[in-house]
C-alpha positions in Angstrom: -63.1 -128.2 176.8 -60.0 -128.1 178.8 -58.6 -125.2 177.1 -62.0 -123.2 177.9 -61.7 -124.0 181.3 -58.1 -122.9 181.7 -59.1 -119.6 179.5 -62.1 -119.2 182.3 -59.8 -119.9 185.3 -57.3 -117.7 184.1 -60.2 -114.9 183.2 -61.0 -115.3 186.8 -57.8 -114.9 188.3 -56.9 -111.9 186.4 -60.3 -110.3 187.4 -59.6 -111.1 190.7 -55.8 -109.6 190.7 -57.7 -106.2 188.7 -59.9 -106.1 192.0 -56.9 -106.7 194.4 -55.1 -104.0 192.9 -57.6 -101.5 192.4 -58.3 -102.6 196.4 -54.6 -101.7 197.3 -54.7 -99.0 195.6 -57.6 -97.0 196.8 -55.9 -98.0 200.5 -52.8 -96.5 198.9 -54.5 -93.8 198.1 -56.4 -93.8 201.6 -52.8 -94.0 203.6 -51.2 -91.3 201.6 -54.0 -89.1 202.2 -53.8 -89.5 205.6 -49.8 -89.6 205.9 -50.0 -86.2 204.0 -52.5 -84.8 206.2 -50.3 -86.0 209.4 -46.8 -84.6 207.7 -48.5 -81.5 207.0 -50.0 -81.0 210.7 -46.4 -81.9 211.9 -45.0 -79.3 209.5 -47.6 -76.6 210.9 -46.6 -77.6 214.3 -43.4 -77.2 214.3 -43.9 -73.6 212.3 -46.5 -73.1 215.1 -44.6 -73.9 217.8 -40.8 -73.4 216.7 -40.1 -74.9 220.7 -42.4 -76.0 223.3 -43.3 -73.4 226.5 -41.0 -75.6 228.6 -37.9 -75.2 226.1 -38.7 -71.3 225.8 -38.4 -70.9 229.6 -35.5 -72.7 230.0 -33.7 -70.5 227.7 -35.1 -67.6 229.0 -33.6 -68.6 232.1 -30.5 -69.1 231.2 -29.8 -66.0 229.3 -31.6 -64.4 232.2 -28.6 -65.7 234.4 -25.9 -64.7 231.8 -27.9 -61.5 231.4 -29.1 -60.1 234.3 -30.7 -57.0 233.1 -33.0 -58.8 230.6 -34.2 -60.9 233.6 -37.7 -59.1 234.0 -38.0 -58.4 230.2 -38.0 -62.2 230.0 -39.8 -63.3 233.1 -42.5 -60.9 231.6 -42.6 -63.4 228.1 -42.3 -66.6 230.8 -45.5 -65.1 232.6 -47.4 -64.8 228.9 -46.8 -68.3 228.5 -48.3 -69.7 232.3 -50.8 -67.3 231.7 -52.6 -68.9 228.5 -51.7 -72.2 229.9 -53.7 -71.2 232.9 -56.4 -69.5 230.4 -56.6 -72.7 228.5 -57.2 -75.2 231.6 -59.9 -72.5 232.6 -61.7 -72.6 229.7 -61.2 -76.6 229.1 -63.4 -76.8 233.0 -65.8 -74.2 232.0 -66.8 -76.4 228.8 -66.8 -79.5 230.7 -68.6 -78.3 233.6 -71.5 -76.4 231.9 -71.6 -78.8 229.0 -71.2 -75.8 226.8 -70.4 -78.3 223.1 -70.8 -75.6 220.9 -67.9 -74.0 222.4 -65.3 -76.4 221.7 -63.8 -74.9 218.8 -62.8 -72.1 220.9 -60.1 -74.3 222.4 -58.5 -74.2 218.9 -58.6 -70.6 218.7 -56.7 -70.7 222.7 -53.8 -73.0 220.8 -53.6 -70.7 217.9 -52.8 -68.0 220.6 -50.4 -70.1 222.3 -48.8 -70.6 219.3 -48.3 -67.5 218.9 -46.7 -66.5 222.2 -44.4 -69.1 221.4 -43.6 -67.3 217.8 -42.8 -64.0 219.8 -40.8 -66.0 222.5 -39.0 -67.4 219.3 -38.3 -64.0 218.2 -37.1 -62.4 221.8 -35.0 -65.5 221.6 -33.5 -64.5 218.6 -32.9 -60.9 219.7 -30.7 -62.1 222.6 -28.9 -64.1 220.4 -28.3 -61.3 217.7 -28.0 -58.8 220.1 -25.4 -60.4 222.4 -24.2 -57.8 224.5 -26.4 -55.2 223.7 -28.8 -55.5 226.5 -30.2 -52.1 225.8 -31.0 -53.3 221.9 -32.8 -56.6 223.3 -35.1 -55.0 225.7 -36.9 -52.2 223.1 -36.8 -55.1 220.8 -38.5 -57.0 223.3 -41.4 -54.3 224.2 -43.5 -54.6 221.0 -43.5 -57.8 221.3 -44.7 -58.3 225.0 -47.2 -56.0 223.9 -48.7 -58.3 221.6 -48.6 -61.6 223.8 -50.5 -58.9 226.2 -52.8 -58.1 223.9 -53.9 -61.5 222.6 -54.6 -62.5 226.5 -56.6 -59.6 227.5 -58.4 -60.6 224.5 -58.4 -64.2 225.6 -59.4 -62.8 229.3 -62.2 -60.8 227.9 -63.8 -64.0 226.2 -63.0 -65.9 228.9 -65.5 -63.6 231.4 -67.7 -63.1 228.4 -68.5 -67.0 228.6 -68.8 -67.0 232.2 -71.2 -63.9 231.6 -73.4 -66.0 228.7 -73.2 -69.2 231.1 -74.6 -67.7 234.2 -77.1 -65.8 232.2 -78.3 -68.5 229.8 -81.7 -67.0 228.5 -81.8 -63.3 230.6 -79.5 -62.2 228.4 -79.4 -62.4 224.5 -76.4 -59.7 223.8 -74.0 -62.0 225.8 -74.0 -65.1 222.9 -73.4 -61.9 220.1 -70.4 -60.8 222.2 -68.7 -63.7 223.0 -69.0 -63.9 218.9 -67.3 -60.5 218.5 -64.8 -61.7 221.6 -63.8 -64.7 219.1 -63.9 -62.7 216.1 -61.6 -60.0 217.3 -58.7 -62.9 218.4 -59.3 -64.6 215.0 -58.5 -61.3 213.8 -55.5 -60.5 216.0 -54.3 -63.9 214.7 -54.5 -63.3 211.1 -51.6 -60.8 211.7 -49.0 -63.1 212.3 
């Protein structure tokens, strides 16, 4: 009788060690899950990104004081980056203030083009650094890629008054929803090509 109570105990306690386990493990599990999903948002950051706006214009300004005659070649790069951050903070109010939800994912799509500003930013940065001393070199290296930062915020712009055009219009107009979709369309597109 003893030993059958000792078997049953024992019985219980390994059933109850299975369920502990099987508990720690699905948190496991659970935890990796999510520190895989956080390392791999850090990773995609960082490739985003490659420095933040404020690191970007303190170089610039630098190598704009070494190197005077890529000042406004620069500056322009510096003005891409105020500008989206400007874009951004307009289009953060306009969702707020009109309670426009369905919009929200847009903001994503303003990052993603922040992002890459910052990516062309990176890669003027690099062209001074390459072409040290070769001012000329920099600057038409420079050119096709302020014309894409200017691209990406006209497009940015263009949704931007689009919204403003669907908000004021609300129901009198029923084109303005189908172009702010081809506005958002054509930036995911402009994206795709980085």
């Amino acid at each position: 009788m003893v030993f059958s109570l000792v078997l049953i105990a024992a019985g219980a306690i390994v059933l109850l060690l299975y369920f502990i386990c099987s508990i720690k493990t699905k948190i496991d599990r659970k935890t990796s899950a999510a520190e895989a999903e956080e390392e791999k948002r850090r990773r995609d950051a960082a490739i985003g990104k490659l420095q933040t706006p404020e690191e970007i214009k303190a170089f610039f300004s630098e190598i704009s004081e070494k190197r005077p005659s890529l000042s406004s070649s620069l500056e322009g790069l510096t003005n891409q980056l105020d500008t989206i951050n400007r874009q951004k903070e307009k289009l953060d109010r306009l969702l707020k203030m009109n309670n426009l939800l369905m919009f929200e994912n847009t903001k994503d799509l303003l990052c993603r083009i922040e992002d890459s500003i910052c990516i062309n930013c990176r890669k003027a940065a690099n062209e001074c650094i390459v072409n040290d001393g070769n001012d000329e070199a920099v600057k038409e290296n420079i050119v096709p890629i302020c014309k894409d930062g200017d691209e990406k915020l006209e497009q940015v712009q263009k949704y931007l008054n689009e919204l403003v055009k669907y908000t004021n219009s609300q129901d009198s107009d029923s084109d303005a929803e189908k172009t702010l979709k081809v506005c958002c369309d054509t930036i995911r597109q402009s994206l795709e090509k980085i």
